[in-house]
Backbone bond lengths (Angstrom), bond angles and torsions (degrees), N, CA, C in turn:
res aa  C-N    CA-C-N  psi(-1)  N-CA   C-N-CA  omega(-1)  CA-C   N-CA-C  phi
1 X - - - 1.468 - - 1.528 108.98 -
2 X 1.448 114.50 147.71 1.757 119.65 178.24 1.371 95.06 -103.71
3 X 1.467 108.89 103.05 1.344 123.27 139.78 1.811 136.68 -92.91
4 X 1.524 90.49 157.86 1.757 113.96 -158.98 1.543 80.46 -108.70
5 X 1.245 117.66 140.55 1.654 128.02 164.19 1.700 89.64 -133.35
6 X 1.751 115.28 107.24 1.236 99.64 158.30 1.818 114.68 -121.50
7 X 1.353 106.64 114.89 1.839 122.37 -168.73 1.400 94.32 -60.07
8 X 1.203 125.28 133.43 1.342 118.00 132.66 1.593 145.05 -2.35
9 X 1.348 110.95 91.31 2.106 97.73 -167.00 1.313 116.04 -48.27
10 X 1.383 101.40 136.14 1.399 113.32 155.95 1.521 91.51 68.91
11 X 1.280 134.46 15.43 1.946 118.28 162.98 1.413 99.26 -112.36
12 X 1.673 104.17 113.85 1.746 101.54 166.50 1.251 127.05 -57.61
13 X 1.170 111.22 -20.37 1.719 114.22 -174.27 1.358 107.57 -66.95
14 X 1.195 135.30 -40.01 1.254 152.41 -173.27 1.343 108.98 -89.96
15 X 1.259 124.17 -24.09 1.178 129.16 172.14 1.667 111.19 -67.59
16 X 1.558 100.91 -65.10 1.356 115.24 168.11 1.282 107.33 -34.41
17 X 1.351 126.49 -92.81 0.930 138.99 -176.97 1.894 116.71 -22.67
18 X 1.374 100.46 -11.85 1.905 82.09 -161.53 1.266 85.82 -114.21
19 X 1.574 131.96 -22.08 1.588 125.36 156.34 1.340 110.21 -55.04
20 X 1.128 141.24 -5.75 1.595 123.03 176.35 1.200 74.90 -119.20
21 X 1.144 169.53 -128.25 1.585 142.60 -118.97 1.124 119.03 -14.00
22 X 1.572 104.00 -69.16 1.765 110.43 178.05 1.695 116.86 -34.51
23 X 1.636 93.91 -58.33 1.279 93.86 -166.99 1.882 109.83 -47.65
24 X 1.503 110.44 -48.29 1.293 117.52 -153.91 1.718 86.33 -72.32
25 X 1.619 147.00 -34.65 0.879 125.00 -178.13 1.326 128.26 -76.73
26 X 1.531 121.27 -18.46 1.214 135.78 161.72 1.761 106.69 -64.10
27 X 1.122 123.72 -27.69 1.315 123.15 -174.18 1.803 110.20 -76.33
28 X 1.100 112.13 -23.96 1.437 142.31 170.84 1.507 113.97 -91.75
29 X 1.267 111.92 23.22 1.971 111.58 174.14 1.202 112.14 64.22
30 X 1.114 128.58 27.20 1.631 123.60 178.24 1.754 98.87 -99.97
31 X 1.464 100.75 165.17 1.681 111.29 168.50 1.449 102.02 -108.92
32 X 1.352 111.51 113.89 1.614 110.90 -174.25 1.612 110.01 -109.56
33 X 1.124 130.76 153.55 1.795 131.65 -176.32 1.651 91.30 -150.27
34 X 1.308 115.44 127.88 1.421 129.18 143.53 1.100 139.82 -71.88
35 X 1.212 121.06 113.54 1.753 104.06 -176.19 1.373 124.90 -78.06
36 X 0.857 157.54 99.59 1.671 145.42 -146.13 1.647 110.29 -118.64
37 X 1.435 108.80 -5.32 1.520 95.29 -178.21 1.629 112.32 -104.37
38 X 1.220 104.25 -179.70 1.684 93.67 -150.43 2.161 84.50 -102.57
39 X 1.172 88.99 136.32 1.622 109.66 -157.77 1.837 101.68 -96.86
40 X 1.663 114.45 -5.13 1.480 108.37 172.38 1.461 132.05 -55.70
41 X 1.511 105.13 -20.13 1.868 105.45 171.33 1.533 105.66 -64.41
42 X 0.891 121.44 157.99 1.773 131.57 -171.40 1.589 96.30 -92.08
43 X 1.407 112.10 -20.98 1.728 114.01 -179.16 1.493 118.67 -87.22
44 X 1.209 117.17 4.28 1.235 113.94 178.85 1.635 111.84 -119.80
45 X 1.163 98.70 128.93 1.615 126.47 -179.62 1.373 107.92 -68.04
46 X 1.689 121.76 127.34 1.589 105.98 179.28 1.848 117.67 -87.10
47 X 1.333 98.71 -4.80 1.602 101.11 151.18 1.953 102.18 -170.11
48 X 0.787 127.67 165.15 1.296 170.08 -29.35 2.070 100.44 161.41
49 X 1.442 103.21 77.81 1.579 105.11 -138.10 2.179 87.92 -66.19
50 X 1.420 120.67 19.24 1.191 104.24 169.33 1.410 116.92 -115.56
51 X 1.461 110.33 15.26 1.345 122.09 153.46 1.691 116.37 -164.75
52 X 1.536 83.89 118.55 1.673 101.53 -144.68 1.779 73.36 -110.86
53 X 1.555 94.56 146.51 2.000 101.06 169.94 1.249 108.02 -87.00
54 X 1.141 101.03 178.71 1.671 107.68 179.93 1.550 110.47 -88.91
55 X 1.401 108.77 -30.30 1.901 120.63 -169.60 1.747 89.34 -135.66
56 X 1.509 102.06 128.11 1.718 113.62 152.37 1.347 103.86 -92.02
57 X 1.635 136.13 111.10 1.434 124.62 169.26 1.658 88.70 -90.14
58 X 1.735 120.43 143.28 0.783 137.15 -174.03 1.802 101.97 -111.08
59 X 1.374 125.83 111.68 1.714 104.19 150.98 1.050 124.46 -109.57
60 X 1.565 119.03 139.65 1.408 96.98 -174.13 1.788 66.16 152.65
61 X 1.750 84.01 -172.57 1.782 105.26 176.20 1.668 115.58 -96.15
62 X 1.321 108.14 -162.50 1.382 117.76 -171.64 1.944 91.53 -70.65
63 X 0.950 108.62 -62.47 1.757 94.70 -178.97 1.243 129.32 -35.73
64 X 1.363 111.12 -56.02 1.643 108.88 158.99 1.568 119.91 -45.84
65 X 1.137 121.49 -52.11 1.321 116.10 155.46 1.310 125.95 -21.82
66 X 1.353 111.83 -94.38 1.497 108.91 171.70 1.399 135.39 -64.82
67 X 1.644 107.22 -3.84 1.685 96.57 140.05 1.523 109.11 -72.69
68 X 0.565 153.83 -62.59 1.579 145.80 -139.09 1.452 85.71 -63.13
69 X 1.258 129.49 -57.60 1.582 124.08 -157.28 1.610 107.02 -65.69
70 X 1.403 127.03 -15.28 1.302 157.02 175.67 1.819 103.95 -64.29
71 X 1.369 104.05 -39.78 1.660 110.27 -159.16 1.781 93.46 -133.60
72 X 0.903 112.90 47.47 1.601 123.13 164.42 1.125 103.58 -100.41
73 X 1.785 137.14 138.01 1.322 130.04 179.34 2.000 84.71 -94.76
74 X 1.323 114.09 -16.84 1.634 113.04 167.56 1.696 106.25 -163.91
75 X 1.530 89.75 151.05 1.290 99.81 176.81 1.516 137.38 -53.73
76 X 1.482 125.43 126.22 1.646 114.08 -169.02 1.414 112.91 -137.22
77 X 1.118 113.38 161.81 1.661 100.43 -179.28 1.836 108.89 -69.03
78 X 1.502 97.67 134.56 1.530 127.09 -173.02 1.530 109.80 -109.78
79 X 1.576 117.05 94.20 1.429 121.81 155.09 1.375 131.12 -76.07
80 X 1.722 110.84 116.43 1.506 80.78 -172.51 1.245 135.85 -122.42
81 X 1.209 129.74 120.09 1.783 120.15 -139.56 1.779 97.49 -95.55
82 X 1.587 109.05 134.02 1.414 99.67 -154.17 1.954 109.31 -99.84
83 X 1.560 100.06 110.37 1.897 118.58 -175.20 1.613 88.73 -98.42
84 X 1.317 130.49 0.26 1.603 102.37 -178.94 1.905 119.34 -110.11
85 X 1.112 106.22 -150.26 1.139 102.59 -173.56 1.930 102.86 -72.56
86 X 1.058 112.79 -69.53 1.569 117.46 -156.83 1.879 95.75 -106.21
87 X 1.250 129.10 -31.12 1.190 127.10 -163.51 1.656 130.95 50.64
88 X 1.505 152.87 38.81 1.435 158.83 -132.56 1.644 92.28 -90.82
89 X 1.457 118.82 -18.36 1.698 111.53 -172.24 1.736 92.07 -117.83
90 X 1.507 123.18 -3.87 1.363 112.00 -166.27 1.521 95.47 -109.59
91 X 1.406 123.01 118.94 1.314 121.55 -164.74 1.875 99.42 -103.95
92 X 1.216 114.54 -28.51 1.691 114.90 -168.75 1.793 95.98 -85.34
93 X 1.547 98.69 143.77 1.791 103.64 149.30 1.611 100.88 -85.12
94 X 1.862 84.28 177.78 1.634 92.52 -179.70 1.267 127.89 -74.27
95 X 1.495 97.06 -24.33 1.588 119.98 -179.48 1.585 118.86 -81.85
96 X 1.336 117.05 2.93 0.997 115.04 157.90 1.935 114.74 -145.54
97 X 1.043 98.75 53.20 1.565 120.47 174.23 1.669 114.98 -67.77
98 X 1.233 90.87 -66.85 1.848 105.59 -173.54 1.734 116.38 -69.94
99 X 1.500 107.73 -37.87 0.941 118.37 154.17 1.455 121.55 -44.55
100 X 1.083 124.51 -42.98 1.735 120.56 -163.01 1.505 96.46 -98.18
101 X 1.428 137.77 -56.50 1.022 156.43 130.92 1.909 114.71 17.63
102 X 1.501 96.34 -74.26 1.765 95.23 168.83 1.353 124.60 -74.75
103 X 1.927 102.17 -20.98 1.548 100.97 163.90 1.535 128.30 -50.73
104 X 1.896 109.38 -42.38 0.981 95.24 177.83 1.740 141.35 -74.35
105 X 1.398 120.76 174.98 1.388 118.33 -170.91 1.186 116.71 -138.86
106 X 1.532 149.65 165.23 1.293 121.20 169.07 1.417 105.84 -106.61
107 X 1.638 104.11 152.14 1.686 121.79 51.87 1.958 78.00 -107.08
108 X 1.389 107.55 142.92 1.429 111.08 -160.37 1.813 85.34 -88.39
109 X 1.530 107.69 156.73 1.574 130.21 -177.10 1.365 100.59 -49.88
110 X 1.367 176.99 -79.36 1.140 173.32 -166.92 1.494 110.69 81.96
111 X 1.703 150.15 140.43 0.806 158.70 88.17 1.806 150.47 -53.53
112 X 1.530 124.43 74.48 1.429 94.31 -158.35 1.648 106.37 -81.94
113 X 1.161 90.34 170.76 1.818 112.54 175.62 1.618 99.36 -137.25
114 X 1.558 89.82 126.26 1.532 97.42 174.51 1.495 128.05 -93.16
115 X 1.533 110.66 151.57 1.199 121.40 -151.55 1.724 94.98 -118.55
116 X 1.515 107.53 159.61 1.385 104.58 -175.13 1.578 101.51 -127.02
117 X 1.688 93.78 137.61 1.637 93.51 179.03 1.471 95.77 -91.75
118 X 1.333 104.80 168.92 1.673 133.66 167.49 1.244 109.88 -119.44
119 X 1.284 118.18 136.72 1.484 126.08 153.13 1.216 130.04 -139.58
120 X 1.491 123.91 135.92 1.370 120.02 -163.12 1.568 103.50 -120.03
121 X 1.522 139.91 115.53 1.294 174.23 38.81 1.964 72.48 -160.27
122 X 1.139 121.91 107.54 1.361 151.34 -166.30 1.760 110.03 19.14
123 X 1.154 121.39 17.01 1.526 126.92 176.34 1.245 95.64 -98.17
124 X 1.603 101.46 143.66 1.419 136.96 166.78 1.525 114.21 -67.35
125 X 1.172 137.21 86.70 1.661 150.25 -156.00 1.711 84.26 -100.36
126 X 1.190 161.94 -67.33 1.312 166.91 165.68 1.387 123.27 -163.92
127 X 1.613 101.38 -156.84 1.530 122.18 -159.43 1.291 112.49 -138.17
128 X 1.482 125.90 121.36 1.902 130.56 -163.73 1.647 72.31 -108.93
129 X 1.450 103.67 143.41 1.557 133.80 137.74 1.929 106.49 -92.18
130 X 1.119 93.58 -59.70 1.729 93.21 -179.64 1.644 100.55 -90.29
131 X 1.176 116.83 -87.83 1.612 128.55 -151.38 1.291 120.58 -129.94
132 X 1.550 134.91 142.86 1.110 122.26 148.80 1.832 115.02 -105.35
133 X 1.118 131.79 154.19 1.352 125.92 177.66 1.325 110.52 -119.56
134 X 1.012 125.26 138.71 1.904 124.94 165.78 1.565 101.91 -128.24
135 X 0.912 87.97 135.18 1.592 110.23 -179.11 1.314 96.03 -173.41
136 X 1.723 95.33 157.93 1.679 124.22 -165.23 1.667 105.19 -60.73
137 X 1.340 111.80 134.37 1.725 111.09 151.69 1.506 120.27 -7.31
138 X 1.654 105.85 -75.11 1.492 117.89 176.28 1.112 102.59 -79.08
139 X 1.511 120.73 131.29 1.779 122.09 145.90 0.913 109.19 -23.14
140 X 1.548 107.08 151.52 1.763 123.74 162.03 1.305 122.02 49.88
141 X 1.313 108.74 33.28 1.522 108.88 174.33 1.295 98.61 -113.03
142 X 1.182 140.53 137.87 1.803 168.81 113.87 1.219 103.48 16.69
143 X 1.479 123.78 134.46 1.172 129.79 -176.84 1.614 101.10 -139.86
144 X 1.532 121.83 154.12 1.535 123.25 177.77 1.282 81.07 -135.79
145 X 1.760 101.74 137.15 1.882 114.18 162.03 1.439 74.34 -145.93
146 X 2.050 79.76 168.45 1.249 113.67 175.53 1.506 112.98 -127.36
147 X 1.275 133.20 128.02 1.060 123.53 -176.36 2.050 113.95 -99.59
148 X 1.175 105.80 122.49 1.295 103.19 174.77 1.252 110.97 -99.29
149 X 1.480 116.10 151.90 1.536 130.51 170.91 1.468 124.83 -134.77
150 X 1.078 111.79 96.88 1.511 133.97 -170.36 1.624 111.45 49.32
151 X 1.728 90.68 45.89 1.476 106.98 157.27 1.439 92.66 102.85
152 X 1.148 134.71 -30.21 1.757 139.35 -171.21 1.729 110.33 -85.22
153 X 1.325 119.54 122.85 1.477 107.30 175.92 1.320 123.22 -75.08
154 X 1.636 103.31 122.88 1.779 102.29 -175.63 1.258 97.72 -97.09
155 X 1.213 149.53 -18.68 1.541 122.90 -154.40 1.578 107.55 -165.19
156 X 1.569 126.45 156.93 1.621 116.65 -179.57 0.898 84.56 -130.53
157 X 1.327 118.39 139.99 1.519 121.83 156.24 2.117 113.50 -118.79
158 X 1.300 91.09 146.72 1.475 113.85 173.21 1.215 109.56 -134.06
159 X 1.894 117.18 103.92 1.394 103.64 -165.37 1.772 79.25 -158.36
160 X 1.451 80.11 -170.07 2.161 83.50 178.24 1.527 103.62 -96.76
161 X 1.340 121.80 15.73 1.409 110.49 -147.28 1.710 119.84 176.14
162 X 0.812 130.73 163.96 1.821 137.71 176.74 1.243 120.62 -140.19
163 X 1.331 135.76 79.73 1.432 114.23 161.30 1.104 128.37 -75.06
164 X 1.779 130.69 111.81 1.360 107.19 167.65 1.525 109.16 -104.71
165 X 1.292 127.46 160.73 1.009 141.52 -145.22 1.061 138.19 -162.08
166 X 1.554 140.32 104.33 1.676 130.80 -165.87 1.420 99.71 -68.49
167 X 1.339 97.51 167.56 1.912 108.27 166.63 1.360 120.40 -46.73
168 X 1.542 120.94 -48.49 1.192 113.45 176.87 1.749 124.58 -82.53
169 X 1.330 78.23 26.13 1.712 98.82 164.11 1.699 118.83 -130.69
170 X 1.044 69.81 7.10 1.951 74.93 177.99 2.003 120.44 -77.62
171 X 1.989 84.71 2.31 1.822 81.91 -174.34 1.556 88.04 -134.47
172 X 1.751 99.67 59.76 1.659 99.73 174.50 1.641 86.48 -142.83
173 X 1.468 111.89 -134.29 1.336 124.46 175.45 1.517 107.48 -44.03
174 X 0.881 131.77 -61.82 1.966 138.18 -171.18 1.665 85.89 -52.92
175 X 0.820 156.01 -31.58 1.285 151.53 -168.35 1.593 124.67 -73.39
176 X 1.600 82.78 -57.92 1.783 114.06 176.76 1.578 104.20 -61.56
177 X 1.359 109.64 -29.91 1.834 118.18 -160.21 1.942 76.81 -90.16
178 X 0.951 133.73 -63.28 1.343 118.22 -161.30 1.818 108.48 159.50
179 X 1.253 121.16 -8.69 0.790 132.51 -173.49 1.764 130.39 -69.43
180 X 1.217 133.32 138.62 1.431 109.75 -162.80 1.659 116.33 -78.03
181 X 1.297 99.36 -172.25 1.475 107.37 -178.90 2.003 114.74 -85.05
182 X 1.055 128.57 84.43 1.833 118.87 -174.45 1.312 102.75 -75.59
183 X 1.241 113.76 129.44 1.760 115.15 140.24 1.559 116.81 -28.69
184 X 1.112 110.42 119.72 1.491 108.52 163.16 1.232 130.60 -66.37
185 X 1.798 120.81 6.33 1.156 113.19 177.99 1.915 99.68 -115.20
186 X 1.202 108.84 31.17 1.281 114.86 160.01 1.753 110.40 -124.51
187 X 1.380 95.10 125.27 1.544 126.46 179.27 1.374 127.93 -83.79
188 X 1.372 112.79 76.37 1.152 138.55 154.03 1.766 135.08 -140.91
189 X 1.551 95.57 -172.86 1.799 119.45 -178.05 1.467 93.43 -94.07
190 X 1.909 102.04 111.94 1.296 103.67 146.46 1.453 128.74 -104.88
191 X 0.860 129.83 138.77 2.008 141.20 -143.51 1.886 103.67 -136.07
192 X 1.301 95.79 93.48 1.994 104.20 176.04 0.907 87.83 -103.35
193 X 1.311 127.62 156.89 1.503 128.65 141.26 1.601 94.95 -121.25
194 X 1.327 83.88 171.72 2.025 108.59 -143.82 1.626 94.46 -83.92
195 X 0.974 157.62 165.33 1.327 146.57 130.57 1.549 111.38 72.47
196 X 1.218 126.69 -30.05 1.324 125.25 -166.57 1.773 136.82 2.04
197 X 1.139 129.30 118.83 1.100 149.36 -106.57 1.969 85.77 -112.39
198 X 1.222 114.99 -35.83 1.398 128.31 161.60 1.033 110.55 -122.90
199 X 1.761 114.14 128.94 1.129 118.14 175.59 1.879 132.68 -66.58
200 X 1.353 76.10 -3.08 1.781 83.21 -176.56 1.673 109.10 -90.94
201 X 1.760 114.01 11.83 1.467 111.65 -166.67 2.298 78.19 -96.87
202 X 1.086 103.68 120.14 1.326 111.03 162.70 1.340 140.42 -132.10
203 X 1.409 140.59 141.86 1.594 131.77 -122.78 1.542 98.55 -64.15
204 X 0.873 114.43 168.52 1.740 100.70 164.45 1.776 115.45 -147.95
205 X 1.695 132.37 146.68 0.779 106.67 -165.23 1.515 110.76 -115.72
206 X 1.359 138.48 131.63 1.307 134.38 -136.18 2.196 94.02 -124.43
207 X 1.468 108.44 109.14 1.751 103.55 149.67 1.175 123.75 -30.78
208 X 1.556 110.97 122.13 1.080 108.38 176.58 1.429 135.42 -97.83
209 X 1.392 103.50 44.79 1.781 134.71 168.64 1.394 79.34 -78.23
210 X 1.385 126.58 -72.51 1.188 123.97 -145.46 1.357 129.17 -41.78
211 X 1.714 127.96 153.15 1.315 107.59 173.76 1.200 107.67 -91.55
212 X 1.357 149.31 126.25 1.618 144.96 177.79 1.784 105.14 -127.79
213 X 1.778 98.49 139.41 1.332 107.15 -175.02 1.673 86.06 -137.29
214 X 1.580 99.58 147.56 1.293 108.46 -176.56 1.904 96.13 -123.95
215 X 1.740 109.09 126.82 0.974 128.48 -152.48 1.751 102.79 -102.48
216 X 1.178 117.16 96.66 1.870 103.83 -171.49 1.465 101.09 -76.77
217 X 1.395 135.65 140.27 1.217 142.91 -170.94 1.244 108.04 -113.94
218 X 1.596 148.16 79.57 1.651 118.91 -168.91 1.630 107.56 172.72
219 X 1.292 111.39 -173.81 1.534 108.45 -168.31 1.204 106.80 -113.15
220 X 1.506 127.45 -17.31 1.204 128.23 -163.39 1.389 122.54 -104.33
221 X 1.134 127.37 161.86 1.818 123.44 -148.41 1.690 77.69 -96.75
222 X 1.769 90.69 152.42 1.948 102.64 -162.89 1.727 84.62 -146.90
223 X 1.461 102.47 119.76 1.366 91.51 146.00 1.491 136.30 -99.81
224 X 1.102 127.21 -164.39 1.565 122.39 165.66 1.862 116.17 -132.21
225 X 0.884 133.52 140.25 1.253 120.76 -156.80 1.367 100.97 -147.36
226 X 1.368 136.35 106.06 1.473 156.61 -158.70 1.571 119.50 -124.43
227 X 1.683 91.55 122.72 1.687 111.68 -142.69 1.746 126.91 41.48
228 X 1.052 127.10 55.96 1.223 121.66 -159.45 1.427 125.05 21.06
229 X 1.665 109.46 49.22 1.590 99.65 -170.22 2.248 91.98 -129.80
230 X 1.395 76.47 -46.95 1.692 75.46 -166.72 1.791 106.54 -118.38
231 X 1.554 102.76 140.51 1.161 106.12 -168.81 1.740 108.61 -122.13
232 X 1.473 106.01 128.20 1.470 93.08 -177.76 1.283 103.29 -124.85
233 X 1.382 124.72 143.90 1.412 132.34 177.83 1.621 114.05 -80.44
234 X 1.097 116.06 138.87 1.449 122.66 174.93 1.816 127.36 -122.74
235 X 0.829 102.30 156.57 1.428 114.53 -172.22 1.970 103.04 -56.72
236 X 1.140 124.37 178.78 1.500 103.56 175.46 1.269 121.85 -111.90
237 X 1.870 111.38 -11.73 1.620 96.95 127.62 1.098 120.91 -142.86
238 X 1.309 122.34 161.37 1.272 139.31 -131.39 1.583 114.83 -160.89
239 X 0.850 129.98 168.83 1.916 139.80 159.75 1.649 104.53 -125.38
240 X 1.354 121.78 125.79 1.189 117.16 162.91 1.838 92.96 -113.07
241 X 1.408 106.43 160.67 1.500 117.70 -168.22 1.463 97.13 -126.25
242 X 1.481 119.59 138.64 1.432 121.04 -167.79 1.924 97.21 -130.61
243 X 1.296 102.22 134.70 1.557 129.50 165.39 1.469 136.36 -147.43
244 X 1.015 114.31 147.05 1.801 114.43 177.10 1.365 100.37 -56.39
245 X 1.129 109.31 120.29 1.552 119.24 165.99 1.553 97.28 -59.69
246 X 1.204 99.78 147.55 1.916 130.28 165.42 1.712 114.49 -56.81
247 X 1.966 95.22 -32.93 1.434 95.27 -157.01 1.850 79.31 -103.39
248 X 1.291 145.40 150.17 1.232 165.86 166.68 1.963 91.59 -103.26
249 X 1.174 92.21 163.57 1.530 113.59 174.34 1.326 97.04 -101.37
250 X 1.226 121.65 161.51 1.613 117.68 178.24 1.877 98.74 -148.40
251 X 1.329 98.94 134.83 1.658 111.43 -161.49 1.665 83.85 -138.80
252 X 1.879 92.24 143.95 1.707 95.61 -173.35 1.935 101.38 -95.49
253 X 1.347 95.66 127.75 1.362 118.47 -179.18 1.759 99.98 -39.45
254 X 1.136 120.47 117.14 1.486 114.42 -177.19 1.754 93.84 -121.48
255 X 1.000 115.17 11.67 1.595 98.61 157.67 1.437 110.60 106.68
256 X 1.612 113.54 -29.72 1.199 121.39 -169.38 1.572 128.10 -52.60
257 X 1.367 139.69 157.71 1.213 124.29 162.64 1.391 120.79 -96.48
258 X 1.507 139.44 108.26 1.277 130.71 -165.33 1.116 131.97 -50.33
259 X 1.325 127.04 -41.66 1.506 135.13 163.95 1.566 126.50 -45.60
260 X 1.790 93.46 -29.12 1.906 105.86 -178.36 1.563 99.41 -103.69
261 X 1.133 125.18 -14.76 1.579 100.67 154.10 1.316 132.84 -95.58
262 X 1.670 110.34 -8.24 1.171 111.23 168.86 1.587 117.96 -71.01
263 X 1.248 106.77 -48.75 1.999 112.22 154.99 1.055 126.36 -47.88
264 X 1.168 119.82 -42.76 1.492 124.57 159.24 1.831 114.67 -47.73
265 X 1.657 106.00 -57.22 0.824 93.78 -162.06 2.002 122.56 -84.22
266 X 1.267 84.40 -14.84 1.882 109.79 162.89 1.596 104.12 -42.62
267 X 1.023 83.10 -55.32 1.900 88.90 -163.72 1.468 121.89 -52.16
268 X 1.655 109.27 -15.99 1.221 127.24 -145.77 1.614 101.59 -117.76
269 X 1.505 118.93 -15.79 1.071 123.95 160.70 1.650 138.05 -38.63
């Protein structure tokens, strides 16, 4: 099998650690490559779309994660061995990495999780695994959107802020803001807003058949900022248009039950 080992930047522990992986998986007939350069420019590709691996093992935390899915020229199966604090997308320990790793075989177990495109006046602006946020330039300034739903207005918001958010982002920021916990194998738009200005404006979670455009209402410069990796500035008002991306993220089925690692991993907070 062609495996991707990409460590965490700039953390030796993880570094260390993913040179004795390699080694032990190369010792086991695998083709192993390290990634070692630091993958935060938006211009750099995390490999080379004319030889794509079969497995990205990821170490590191959930951020590294969703950079990597950020700097894919295409989507691949993502293992993710957990170097961060809480890990919610990193399902392996370290101590049993290589172990699970040579177990697998192909066609490898697959899970997708869907990702949401954005587009701003019909351009493709990106792709959330977890979240996108809009909120004002300056902190703590007030924001008005409008949410449309297949052209009909469902909802106003007056808040400091917007998270929208897939399910497997519903136990990141959407969480912290107030938002509930979704199964990741339900497909939709979840919509918090930050602070909300009336208490009766509450998150809501939208099918993602639906067509939904989120309407910025206001004077003040707003960016939007997707998976905490990439940030794009926007006009101050605007329509952004929301859909299931085509491309899903794909994470290797490790067996787990989601509800008992999310409790698990609650607890640990």
């Amino acid at each position: 099998m062609d495996i991707l080992i990409l460590p965490r930047f700039a953390d030796d522990r993880a570094a260390t650690f993913s040179d004795s992986l390699r080694d032990d998986l190369i010792r086991n007939g695998n083709r192993v490559r390290i990634c070692k350069k630091d993958i935060a420019d938006p211009g750099i590709l995390l490999f080379n779309p004319e030889n794509i691996p079969d497995l990205l093992v990821v170490v590191g935390g959930d951020g590294t994660i969703l950079l990597a899915t950020q700097r894919m020229p295409v989507q691949i199966p993502i293992l993710g061995i957990n170097y961060g604090e809480v890990g919610f997308l990193a399902d392996i320990e370290p101590e049993n990495a290589s172990s699970f790793i040579l177990g697998l075989s192909k066609p490898l177990p697959i899970e997708t999780r869907m990702r949401i495109e954005f587009r701003l006046n019909g351009k493709i602006i990106g792709n959330a695994l977890n979240e996108a946020l809009i909120v004002t330039e300056r902190p703590a300034k007030m924001l008005k959107f409008s949410i449309f739903i297949n052209g009909n207005i469902a909802e106003r918001f007056r808040s400091d802020g917007l998270i929208i958010s897939t399910p497997t982002g519903s136990t990141a920021y959407a969480m912290s803001a107030g938002g509930p916990i979704v199964d990741p194998r339900v497909e939709g738009f979840l919509m918090v807003p930050l602070a909300p200005f009336m208490l009766s404006n509450r998150p809501h979670l939208i099918d993602s058949s639906r067509i939904v455009c989120v309407s910025l209402e206001g004077v003040k410069p707003v960016k939007l900022v997707i998976d905490g990796q990439t940030e794009i500035h926007l006009d101050e008002s605007c329509k952004i248009e929301l859909s299931k991306s085509p491309t899903p993220a794909q994470f290797i089925d490790a067996g787990q039950n989601f509800f008992e690692k999310i409790n698990h991993k609650l607890r640990h907070l």
